[in-house]
N, CA, C and O of each residue as an XYZ file, in Angstrom:
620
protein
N     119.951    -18.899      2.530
C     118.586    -18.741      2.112
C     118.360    -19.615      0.875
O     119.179    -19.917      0.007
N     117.208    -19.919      0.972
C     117.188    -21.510     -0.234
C     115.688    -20.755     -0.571
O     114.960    -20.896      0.412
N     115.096    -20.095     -1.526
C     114.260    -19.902     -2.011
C     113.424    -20.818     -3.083
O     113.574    -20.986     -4.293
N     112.509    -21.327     -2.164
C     111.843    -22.609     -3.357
C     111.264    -22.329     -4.763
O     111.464    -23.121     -5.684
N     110.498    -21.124     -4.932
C     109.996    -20.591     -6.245
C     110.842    -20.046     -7.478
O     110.403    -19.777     -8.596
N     112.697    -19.900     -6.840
C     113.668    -19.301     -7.395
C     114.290    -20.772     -8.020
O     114.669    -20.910     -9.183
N     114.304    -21.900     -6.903
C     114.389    -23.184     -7.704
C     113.607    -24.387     -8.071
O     113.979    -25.554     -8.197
N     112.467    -23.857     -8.213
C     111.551    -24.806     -8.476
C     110.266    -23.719     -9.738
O     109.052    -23.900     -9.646
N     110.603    -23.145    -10.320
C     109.273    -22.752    -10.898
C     108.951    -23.225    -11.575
O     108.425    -22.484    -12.405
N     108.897    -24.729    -11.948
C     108.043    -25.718    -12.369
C     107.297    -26.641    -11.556
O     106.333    -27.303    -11.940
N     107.810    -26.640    -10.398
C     107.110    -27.452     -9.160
C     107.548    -28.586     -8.938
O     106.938    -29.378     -8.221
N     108.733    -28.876     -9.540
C     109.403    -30.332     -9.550
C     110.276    -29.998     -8.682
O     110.901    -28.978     -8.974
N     110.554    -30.515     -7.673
C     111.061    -31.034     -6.401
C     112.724    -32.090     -6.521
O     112.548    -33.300     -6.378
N     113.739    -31.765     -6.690
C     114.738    -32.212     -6.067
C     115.051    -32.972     -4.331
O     115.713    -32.703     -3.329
N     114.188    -33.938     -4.763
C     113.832    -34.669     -3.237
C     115.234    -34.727     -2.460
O     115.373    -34.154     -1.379
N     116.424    -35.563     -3.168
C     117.749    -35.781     -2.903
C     118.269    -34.444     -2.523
O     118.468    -34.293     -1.318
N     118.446    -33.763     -3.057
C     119.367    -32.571     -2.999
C     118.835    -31.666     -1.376
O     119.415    -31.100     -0.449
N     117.117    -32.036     -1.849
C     116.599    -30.888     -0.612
C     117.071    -32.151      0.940
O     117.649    -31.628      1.892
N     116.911    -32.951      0.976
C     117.442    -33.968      1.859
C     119.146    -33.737      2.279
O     119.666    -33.815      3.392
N     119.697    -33.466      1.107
C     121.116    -33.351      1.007
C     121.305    -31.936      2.148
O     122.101    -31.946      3.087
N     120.495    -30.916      1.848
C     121.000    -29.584      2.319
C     119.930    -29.760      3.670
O     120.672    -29.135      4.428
N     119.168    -30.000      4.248
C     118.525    -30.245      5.248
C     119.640    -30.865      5.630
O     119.902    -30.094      6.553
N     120.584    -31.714      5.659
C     121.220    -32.759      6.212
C     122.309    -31.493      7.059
O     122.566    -31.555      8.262
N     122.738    -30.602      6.296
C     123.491    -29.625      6.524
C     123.558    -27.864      7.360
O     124.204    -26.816      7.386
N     122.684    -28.377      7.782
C     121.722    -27.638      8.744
C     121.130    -28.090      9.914
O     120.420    -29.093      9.980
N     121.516    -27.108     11.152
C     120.952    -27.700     12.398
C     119.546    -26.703     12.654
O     118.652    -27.080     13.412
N     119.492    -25.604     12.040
C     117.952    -24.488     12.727
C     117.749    -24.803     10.980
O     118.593    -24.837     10.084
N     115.994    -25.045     10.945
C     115.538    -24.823      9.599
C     114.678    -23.648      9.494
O     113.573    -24.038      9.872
N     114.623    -22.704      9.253
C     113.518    -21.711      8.913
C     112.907    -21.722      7.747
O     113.384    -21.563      6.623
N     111.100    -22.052      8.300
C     110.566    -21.393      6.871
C     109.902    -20.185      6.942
O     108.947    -19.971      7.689
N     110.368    -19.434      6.217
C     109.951    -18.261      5.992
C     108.931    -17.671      4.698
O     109.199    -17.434      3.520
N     107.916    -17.576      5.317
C     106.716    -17.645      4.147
C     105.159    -16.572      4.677
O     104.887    -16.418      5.868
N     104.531    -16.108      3.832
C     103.195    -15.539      4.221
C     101.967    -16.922      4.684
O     101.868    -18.111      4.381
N     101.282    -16.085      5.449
C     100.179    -16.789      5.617
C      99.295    -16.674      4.304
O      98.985    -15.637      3.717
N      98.978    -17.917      3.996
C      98.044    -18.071      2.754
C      96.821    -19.015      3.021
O      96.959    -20.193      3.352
N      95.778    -18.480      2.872
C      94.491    -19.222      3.370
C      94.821    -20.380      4.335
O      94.675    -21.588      4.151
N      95.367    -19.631      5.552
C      95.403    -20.640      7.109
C      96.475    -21.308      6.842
O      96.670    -22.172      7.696
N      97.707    -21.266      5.552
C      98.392    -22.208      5.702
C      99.635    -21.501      4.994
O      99.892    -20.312      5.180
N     100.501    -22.470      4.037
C     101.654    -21.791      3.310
C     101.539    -21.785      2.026
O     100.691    -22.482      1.468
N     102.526    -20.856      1.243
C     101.841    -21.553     -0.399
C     102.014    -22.800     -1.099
O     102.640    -23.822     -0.818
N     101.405    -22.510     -1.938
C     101.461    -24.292     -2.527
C     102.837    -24.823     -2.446
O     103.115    -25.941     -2.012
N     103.614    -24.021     -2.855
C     104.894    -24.777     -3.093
C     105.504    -25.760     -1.962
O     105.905    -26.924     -2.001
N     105.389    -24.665     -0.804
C     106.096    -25.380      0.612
C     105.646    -26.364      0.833
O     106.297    -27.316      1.266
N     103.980    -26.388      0.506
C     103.247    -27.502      1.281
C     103.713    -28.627      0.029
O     104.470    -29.414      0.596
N     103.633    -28.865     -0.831
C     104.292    -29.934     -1.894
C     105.933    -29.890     -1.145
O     106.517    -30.973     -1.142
N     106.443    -29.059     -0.716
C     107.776    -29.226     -0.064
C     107.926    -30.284      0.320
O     108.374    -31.321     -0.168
N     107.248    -29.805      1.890
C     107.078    -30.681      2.922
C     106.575    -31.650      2.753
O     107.106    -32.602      3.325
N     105.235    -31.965      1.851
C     104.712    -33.347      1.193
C     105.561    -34.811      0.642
O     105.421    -36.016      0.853
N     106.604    -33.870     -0.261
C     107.663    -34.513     -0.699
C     108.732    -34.767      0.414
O     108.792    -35.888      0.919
N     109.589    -33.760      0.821
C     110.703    -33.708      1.081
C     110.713    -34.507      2.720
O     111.594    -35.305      3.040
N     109.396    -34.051      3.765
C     109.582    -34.194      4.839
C     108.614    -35.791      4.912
O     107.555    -35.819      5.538
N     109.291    -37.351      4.011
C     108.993    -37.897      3.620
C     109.181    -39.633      4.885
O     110.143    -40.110      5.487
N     107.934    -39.980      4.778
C     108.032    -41.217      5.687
C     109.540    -41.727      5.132
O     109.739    -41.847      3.923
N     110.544    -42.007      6.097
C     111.651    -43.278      5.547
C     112.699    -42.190      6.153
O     113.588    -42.462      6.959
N     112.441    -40.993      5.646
C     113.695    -39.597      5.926
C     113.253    -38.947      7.170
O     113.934    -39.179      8.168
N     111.965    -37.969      7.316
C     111.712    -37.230      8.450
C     111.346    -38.252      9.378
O     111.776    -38.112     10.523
N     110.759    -39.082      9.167
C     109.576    -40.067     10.125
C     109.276    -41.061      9.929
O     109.033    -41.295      8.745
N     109.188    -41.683     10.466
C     109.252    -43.580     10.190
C     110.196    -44.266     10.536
O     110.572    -44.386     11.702
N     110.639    -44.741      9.669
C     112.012    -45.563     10.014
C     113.531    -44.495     10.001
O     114.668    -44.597     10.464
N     112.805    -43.515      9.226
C     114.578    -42.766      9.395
C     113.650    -41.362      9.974
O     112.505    -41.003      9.699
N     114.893    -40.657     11.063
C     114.513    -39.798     11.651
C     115.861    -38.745     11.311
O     116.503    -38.051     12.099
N     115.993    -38.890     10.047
C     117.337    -37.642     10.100
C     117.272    -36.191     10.475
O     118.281    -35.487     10.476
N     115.906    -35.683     10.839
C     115.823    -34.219     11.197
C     116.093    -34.387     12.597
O     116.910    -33.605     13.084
N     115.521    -35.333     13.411
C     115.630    -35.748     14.765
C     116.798    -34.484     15.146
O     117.894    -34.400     14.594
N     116.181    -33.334     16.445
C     116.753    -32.738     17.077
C     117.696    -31.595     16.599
O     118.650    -31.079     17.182
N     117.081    -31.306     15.191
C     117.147    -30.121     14.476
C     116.066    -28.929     14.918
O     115.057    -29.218     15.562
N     116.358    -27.611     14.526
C     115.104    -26.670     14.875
C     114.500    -26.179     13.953
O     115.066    -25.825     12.919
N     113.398    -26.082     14.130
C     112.414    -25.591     13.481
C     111.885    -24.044     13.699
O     111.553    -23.907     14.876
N     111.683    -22.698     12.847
C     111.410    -21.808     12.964
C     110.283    -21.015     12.215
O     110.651    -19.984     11.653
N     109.072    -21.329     12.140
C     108.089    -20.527     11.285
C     108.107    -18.656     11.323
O     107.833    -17.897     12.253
N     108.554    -18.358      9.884
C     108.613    -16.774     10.225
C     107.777    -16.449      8.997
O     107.856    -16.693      7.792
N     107.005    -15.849      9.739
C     105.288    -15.151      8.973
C     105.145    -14.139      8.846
O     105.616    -13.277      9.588
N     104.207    -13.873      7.521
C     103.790    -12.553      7.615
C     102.214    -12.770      6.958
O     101.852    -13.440      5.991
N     101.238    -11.679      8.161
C     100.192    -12.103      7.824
C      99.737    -11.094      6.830
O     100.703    -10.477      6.380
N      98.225    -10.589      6.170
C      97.238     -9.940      5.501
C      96.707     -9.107      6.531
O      96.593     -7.883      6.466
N      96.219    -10.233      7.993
C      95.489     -8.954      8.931
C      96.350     -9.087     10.565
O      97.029     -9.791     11.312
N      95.732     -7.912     10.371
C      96.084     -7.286     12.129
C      96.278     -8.474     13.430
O      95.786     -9.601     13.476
N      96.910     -7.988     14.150
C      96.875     -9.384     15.316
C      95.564    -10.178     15.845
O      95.134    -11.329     15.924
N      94.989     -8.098     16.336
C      93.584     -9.025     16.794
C      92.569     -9.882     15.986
O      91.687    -10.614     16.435
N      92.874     -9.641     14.769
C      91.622    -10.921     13.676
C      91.847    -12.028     13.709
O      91.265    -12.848     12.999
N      92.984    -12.381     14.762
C      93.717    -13.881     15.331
C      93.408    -13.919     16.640
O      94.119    -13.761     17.633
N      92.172    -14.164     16.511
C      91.582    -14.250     17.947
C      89.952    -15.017     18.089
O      89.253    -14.949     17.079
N      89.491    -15.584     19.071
C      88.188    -15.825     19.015
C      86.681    -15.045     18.420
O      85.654    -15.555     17.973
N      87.075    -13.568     18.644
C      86.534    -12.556     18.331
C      86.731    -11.508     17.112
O      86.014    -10.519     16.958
N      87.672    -11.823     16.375
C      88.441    -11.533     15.119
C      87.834    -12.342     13.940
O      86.970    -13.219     13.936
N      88.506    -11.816     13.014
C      87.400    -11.989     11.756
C      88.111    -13.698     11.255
O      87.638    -14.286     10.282
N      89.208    -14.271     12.046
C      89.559    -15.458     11.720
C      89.048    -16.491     12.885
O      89.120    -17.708     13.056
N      88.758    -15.908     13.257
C      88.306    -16.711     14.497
C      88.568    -17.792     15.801
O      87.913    -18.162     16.776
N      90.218    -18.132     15.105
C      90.901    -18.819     16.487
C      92.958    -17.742     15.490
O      93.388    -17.230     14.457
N      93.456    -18.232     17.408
C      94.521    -17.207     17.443
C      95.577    -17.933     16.363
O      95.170    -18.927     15.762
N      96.772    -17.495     16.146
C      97.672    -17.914     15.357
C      98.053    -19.110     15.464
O      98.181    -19.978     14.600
N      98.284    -19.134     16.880
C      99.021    -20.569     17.441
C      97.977    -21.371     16.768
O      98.513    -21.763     15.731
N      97.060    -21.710     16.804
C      96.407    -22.127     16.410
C      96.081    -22.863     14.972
O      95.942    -24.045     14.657
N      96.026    -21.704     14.294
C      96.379    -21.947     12.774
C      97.593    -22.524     12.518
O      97.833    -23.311     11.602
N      98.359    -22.114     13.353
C      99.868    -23.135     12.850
C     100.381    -24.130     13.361
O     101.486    -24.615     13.116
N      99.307    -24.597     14.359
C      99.327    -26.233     14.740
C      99.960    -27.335     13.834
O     100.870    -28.130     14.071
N      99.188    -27.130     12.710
C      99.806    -28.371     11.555
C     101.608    -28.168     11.609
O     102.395    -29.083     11.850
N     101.925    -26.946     11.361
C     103.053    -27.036     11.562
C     104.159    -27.518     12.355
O     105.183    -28.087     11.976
N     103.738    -27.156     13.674
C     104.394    -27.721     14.977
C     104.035    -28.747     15.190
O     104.634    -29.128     16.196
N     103.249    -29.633     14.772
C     102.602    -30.835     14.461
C     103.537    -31.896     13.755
O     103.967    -32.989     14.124
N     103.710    -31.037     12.414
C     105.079    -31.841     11.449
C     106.227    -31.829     11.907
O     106.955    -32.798     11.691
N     106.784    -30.498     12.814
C     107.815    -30.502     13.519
C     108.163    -31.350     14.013
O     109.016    -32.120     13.569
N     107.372    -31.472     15.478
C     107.351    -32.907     16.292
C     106.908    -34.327     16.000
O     106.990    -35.153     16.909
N     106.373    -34.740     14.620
C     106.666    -35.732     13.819
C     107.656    -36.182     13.430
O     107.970    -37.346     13.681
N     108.570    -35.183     12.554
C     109.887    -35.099     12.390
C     110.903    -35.079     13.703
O     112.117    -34.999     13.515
N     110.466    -35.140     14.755
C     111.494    -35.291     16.006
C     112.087    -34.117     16.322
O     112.723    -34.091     17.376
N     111.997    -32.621     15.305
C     112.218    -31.458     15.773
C     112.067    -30.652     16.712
O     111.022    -30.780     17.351
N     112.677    -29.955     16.976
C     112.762    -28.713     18.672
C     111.772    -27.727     17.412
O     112.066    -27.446     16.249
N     110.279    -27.316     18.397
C     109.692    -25.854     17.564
C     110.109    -24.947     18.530
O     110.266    -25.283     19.704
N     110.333    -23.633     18.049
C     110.899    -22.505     17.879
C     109.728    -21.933     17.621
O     109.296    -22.008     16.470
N     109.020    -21.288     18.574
C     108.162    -20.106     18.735
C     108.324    -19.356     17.734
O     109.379    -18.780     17.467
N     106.846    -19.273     16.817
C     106.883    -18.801     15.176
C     107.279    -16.758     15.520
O     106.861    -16.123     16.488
N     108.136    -16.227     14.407
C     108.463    -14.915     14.567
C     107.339    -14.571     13.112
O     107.110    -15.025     11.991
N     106.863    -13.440     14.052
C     105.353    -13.213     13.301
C     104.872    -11.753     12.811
O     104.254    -11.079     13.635
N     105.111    -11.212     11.524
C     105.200     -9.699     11.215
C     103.045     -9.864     10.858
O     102.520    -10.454      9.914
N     102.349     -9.120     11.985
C     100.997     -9.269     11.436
C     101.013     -8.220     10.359
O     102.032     -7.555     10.176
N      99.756     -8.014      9.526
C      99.534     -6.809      8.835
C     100.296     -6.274      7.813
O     100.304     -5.133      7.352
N     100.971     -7.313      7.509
C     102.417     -6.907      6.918
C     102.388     -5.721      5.676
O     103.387     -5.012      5.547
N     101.491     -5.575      4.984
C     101.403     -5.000      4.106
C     101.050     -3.301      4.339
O     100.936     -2.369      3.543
N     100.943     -3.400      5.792
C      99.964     -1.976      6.201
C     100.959     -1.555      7.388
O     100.905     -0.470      7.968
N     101.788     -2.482      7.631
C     102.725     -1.669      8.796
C     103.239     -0.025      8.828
O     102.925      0.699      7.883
N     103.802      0.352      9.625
C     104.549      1.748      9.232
C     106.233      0.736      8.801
O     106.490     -0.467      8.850
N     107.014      1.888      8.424
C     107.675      1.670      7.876
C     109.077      1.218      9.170
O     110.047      0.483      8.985
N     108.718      1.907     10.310
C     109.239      1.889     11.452
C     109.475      0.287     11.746
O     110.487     -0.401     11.880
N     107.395     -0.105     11.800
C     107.215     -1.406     12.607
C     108.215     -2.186     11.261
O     109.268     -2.770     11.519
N     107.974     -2.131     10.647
C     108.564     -3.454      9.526
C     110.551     -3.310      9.716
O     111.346     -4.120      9.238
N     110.918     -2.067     10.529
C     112.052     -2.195     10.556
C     112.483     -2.997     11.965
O     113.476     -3.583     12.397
N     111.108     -2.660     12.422
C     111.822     -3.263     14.049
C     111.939     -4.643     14.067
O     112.906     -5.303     14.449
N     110.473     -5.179     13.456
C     110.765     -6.969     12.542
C     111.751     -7.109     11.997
O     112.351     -8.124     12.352
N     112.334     -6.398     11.089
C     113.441     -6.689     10.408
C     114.928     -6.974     11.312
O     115.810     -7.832     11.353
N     114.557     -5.563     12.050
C     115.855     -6.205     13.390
C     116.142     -7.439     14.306
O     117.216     -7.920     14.669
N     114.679     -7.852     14.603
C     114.504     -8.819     15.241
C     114.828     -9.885     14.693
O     115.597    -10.615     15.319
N     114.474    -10.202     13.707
C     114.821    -11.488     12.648
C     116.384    -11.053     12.509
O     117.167    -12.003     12.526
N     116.731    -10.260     12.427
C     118.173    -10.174     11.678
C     118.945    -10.890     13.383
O     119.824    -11.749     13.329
N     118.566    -10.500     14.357
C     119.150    -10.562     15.222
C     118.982    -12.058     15.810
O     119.937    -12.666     16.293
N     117.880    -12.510     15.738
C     117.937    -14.235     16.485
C     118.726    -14.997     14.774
O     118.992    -16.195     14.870
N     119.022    -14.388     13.494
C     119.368    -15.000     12.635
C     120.976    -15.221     12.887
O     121.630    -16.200     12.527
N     121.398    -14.186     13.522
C     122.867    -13.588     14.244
C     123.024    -15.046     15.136
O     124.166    -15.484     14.997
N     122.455    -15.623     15.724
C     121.997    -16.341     16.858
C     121.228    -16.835     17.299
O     121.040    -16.781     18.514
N     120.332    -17.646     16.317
C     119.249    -18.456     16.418
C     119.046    -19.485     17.667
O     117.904    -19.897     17.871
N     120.035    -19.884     18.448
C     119.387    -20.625     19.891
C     119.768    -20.485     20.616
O     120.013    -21.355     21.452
N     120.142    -18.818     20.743
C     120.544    -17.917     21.735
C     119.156    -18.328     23.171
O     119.245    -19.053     24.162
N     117.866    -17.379     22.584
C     116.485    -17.628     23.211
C     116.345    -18.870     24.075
O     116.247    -19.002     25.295
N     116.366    -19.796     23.008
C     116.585    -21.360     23.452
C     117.535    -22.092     24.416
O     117.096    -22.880     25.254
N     118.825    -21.822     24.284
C     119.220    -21.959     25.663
C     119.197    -20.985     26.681
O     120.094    -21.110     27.516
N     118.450    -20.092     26.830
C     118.618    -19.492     28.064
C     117.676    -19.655     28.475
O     117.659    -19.547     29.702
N     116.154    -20.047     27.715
C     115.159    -20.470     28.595
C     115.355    -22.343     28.664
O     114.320    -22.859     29.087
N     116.106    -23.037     28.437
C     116.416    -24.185     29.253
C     115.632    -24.894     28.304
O     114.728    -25.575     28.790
N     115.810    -24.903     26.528
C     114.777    -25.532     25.674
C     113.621    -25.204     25.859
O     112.926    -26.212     25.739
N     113.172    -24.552     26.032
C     111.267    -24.661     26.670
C     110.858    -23.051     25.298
O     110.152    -22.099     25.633
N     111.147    -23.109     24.668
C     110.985    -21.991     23.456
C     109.859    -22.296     22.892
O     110.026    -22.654     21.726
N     108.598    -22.304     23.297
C     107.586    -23.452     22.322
C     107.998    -24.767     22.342
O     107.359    -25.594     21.691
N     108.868    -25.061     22.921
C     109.564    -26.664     22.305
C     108.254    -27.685     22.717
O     107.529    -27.496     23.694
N     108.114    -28.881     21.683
C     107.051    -29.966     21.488
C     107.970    -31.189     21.909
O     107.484    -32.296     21.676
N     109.038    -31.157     22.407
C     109.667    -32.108     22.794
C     109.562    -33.112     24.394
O     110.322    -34.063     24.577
């Protein structure tokens, strides 16, 4: 677990190093709340920086055929991720940009693991999320090869 606000609470970015430990890793998870349709500032300066023409895309493709995993937690309920909901288009949706950068970067996406409501769950639901994550973390491309890559994959 690489917590960006634990090493960055000035907002200065270790471009090298975060390149260095990406290098060392085949599944990347970011794990973050939904924040006005997107992630918090920090990640997005992350990715601004880190997931950088020359390294992710362009001429160098070092993520090339690494995975990608968005794990969320939203403010509202599932259905307000919907046409008819108070956000007005579904999740997938909103996290286009993401799977977007993924497959820029040449990455396999990994169907985002998604706790809605997070703050209002029972204590039950937030354990059964908790299992779930603990368990594809046990075995992150378990899913993935048994459905034959096709996991969300943008490939």
């Amino acid at each position: 677990m690489h917590d960006l606000y634990g090493a960055y609470p000035d907002f200065f970015i270790d471009v090298n190093y975060e390149h260095d430990l990406l290098m060392t890793h085949d599944v990347i998870v970011f794990h973050h709340p939904l924040y006005m349709y997107s992630c918090p500032a920090l990640l997005k300066e992350w990715m601004d920086r880190v997931l950088g023409k020359g390294f992710a895309f362009g001429d160098g493709s070092a993520l090339a055929g690494k995975y990608w995993r968005s794990v969320i937690t939203t403010g509202g309920k599932e259905d307000a991720f919907s046409p008819m909901g108070y956000n007005k288009y579904p999740l997938e949706q909103i996290l286009q940009p993401f799977e977007l950068t993924a497959a820029l970067c040449q990455m396999h996406w990994i169907e985002p693991l998604v706790l809605y409501w997070s703050r209002n769950v029972s204590d039950i639901e937030r354990y059964q999320h908790a299992e779930q994550y603990r368990q594809w973390l046990n075995n992150p491309l378990r899913e993935w090869d048994e459905q034959g890559g096709r996991h969300g994959d943008n490939q």
